[in-house]
C-alpha positions in Angstrom: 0.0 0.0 0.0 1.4 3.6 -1.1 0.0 6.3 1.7 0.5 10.1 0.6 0.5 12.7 3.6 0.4 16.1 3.0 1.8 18.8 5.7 4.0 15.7 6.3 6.6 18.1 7.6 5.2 19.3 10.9 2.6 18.6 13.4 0.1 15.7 12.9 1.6 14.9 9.2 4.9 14.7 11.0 3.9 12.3 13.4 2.1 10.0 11.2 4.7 10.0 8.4 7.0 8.6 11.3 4.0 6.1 12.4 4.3 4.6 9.0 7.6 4.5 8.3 8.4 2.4 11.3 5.5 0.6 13.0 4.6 -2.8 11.7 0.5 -3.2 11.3 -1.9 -5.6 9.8 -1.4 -4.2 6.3 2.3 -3.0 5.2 3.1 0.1 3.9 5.1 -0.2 0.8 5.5 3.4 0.4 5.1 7.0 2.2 4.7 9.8 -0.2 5.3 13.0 2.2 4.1 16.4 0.4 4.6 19.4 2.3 6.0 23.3 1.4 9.2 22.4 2.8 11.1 18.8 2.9 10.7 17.2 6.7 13.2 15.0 8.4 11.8 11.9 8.3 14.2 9.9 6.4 12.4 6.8 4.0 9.5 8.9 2.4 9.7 10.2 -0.8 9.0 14.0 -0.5 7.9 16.2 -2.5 7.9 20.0 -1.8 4.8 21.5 -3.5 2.2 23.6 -2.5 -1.1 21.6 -1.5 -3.6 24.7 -3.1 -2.0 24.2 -6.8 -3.9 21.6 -9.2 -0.5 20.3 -10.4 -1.1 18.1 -6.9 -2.4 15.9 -8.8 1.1 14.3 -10.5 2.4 13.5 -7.3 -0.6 10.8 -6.7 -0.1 8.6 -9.1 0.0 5.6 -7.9 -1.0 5.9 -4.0 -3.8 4.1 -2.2 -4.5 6.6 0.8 -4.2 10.1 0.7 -4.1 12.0 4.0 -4.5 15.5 4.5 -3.2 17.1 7.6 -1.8 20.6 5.9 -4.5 22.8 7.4 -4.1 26.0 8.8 -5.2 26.1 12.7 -3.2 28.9 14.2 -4.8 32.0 16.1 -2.7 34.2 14.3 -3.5 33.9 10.6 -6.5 36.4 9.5 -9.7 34.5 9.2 -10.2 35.6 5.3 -7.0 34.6 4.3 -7.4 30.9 6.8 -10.6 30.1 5.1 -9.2 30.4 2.1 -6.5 28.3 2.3 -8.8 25.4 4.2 -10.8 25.5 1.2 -8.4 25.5 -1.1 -6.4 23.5 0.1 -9.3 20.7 0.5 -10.9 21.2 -2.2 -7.3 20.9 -4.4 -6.9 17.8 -2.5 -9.7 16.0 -3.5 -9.9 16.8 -7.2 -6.8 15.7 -7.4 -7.1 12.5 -5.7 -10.3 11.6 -8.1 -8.3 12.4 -11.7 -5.5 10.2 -10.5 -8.2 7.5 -8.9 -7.3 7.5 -5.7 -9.5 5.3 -3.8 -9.4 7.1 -0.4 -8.9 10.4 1.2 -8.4 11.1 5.2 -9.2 14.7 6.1 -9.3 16.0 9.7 -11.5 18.6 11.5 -12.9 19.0 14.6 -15.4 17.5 17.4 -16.5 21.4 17.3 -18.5 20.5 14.2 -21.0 19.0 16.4 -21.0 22.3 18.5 -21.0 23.4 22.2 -24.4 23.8 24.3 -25.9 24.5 27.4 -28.6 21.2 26.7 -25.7 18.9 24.8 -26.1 15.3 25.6 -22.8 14.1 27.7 -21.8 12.5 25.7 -22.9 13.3 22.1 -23.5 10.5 19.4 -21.1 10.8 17.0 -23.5 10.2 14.2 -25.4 13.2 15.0 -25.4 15.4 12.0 -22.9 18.5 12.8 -24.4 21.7 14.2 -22.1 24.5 13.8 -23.0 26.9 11.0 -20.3 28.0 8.7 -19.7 31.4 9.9 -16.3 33.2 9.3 -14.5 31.2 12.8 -12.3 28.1 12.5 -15.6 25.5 13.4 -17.0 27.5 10.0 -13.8 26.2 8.2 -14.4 22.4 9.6 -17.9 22.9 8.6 -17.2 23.5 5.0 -14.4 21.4 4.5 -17.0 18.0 5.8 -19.5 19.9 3.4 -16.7 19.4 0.7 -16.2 15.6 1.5 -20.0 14.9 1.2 -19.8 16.5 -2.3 -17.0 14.7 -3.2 -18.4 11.7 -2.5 -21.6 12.1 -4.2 -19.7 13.6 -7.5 -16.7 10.8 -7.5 -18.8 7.5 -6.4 -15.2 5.5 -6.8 -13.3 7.7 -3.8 -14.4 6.9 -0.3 -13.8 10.1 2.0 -13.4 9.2 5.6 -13.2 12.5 7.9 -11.4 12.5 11.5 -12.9 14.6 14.0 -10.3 14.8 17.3 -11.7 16.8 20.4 -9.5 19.7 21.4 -5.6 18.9 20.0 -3.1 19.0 22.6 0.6 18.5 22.0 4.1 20.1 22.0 4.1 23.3 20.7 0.7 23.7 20.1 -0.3 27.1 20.4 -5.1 27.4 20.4 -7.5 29.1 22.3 -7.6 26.4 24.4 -4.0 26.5 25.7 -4.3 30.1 25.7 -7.3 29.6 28.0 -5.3 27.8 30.6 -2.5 30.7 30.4 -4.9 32.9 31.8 -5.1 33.9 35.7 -8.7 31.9 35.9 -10.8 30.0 34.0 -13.9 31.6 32.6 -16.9 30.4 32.7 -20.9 31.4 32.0 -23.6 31.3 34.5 -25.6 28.2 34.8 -23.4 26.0 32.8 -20.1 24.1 33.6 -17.9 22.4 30.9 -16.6 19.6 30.5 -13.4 18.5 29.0 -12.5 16.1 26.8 -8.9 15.9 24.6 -7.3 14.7 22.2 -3.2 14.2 22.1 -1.9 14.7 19.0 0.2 11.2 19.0 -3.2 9.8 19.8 -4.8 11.3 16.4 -1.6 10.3 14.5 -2.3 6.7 15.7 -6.1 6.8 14.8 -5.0 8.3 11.3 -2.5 5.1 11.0 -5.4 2.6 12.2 -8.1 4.1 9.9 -5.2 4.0 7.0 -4.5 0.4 8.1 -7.9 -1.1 8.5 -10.0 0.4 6.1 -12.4 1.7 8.8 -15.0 4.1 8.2 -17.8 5.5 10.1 -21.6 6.4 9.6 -21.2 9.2 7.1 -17.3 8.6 6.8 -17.0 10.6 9.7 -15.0 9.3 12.9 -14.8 10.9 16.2 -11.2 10.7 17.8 -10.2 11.6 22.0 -9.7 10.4 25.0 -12.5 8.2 27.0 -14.6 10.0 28.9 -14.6 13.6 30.1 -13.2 15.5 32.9 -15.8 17.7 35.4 -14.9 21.1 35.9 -13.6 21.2 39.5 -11.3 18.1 38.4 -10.0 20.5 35.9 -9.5 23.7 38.1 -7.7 21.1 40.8 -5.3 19.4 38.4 -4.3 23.2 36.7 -4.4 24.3 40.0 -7.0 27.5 38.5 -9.4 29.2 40.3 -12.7 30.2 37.9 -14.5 33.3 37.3 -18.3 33.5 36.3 -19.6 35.8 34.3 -23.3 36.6 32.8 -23.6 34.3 28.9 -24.7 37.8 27.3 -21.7 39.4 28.7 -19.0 36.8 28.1 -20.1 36.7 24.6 -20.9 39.8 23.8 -18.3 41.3 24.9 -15.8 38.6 23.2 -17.9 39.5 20.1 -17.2 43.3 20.3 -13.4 42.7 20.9 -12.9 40.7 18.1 -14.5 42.6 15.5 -12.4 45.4 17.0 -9.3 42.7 16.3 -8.2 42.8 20.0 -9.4 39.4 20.7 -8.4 36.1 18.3 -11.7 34.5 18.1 -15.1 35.1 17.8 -17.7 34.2 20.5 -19.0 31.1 18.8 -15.6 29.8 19.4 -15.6 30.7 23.3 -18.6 28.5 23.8 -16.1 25.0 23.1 -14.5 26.7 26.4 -18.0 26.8 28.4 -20.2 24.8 27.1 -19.8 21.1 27.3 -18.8 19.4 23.5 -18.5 16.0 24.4 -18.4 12.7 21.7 -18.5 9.5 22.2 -15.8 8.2 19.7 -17.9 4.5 19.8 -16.8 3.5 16.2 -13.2 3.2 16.4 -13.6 2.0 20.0 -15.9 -1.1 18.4 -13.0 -1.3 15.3 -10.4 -2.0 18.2 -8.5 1.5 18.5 -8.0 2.5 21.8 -6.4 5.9 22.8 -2.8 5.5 24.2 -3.6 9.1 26.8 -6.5 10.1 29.3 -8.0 13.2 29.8 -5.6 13.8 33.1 -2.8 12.8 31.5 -3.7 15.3 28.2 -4.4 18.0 30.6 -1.1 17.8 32.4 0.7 18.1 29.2 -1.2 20.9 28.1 -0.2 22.4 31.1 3.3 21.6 30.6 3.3 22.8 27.3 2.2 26.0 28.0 4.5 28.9 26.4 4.7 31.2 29.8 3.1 33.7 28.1 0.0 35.2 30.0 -3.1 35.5 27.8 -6.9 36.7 28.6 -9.6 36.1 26.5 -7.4 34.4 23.9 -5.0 37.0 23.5 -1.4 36.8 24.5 -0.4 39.9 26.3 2.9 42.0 26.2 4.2 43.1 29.3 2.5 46.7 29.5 -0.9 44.7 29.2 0.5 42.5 32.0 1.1 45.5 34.3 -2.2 47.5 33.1 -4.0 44.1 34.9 -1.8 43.8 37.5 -2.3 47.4 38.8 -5.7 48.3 37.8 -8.2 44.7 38.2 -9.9 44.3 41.0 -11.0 40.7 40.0 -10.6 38.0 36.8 -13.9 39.0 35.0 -12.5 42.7 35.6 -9.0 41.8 34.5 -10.4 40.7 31.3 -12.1 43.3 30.3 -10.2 45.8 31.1 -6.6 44.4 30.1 -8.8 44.0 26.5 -9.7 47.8 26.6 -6.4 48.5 27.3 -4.9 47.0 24.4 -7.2 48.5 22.1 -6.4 52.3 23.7 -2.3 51.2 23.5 -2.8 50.0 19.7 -4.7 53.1 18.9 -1.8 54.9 20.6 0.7 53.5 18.3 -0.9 54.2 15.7 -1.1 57.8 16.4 
């Protein structure tokens, strides 16, 4: 079996190109075609350094039997218009490709935040449920269209399966989301009348449910598979092992004011995204646990390492601060929910100073 990856040169592609190249599963891996727009260090792969958006994709598939696509952009600091674009792109490249040269399947990944976070969500939610989130300009609205991609593509190219991933949150080295930004803050935020709860996903464990779905043949209801730990953590087992205290605020005010800030540009993300921080998105991931995959980590264990990983930065609402924001909070909150706001404020009144 010949397996392409593309973004095989860092993160999740990196990991799984490694995966293949050494472990020894039911089905061998003849060949690991790693794509990415620079050449990665796994030794034994043929790479190739293209860029995954352009159509000439397509020559550097001949021949391969699974095609996975990891080279999505994720990062907080990448403007939204110009994300989305390359997530669609990038996908929808991907796929054409893979159906001129006959590819018979394609892996893509998104997100457990397809199915989206609620007040009222079932703990935990069936992963069969159709996905929720609408496809608003956010990084669940660039999952959303990339799964509304695969279902096209399988209905216009009967001869390509499409099997799409869905980890909760990604943890790992180096990983730098609003949810390890959330635990660089003084206290945990959350909304009145509604407590999270946490489930993870480390990223070796998605690299080894990528391997297992490439090895197996496995496919969910829909092609769609949810990936994390078992279980969930509660709230208070969260603020004990981070060693956090919390902060409640009012739901109109947490997101509205989030909202305001980040059409300003002070904040990273929109409010829709704040509510995977508040509101519990839980999945059972009972297909690959019936196909025989287990997850290597547990939700403690995940936590810890985000912890660990943290970059030492402080950040509030998202948003890494620089040290004047740092002392603006220091000196003038009075509490968290303060210290949010007004450390947000502040940065808006110091970038308008600069500017002027």
């Amino acid at each position: 079996m010949v397996v392409a990856v593309t973004g095989a040169a860092s993160g999740v592609g990196r990991l799984l190109v490694q995966r293949l190249l050494t472990r020894e599963g039911s089905r061998r891996i003849a060949e690991v075609v790693a794509i990415d727009s620079r050449r990665g260090e796994a030794d034994g792969a043929v790479w190739h350094v293209a860029d995954v958006c352009d159509p000439r994709l397509a020559v550097l598939l001949a021949g391969v039997d699974v095609l996975v696509h990891t080279a999505d952009d994720r990062s907080l600091e990448t403007p939204p218009r110009q994300r989305r674009a390359h997530n669609i792109r990038a996908t929808q490249t991907v796929l054409t490709a893979a159906a001129a040269q006959r590819v018979p399947r394609v892996v893509l990944v998104t997100s457990t935040m397809v199915y989206g976070a609620a007040p009222d969500n079932d703990v935990p939610l069936d992963e069969t449920l159709p996905f929720q989130s609408e496809p608003e300009s956010s990084l669940v609205g660039d999952f959303v269209e990339i799964e509304e991609l695969a279902a096209l593509a399988r209905r216009a190219h009967p001869g390509l399966s499409v099997t799409v991933l869905r980890p909760a949150p990604l943890v790992g080295p180096g990983m730098d989301t609003l949810l390890s930004r959330h635990f660089s803050a003084p206290r945990l935020l959350t909304v009145k009348g509604s407590a999270p709860k946490w489930q993870f996903c480390h990223v070796d464990d998605l690299a080894s449910a990528l391997d297992f779905v490439i090895r197996t043949e496995t496919e969910g209801k829909g092609g769609a598979l949810a990936v994390g730990c078992d279980g969930f953590l509660e709230h208070e087992q969260v603020e004990e092992i981070a060693q956090l205290r919390s902060f409640e605020l009012p739901a109109d005010l947490a997101f509205g004011t989030t909202q305001r800030l980040h059409r300003v540009g002070i904040t990273p993300a929109p409010a829709s995204e704040l509510k995977f921080l508040v509101y519990p998105c839980v999945v059972d991931c009972a297909a690959l646990r019936t196909a025989g995959w287990r997850p290597a980590h547990d939700n403690v264990e995940v936590l810890r390492a985000l912890l660990d990983h943290r970059s030492g930065r402080p950040a509030l609402v998202g948003r890494n601060l620089g040290r004047k924001e740092v002392t603006i909070t220091a000196a003038g909150a009075a509490g968290a929910a303060v210290a949010a706001i007004g450390t947000a404020v502040a940065a808006h009144h110091l970038r308008k100073r600069r500017k002027s």
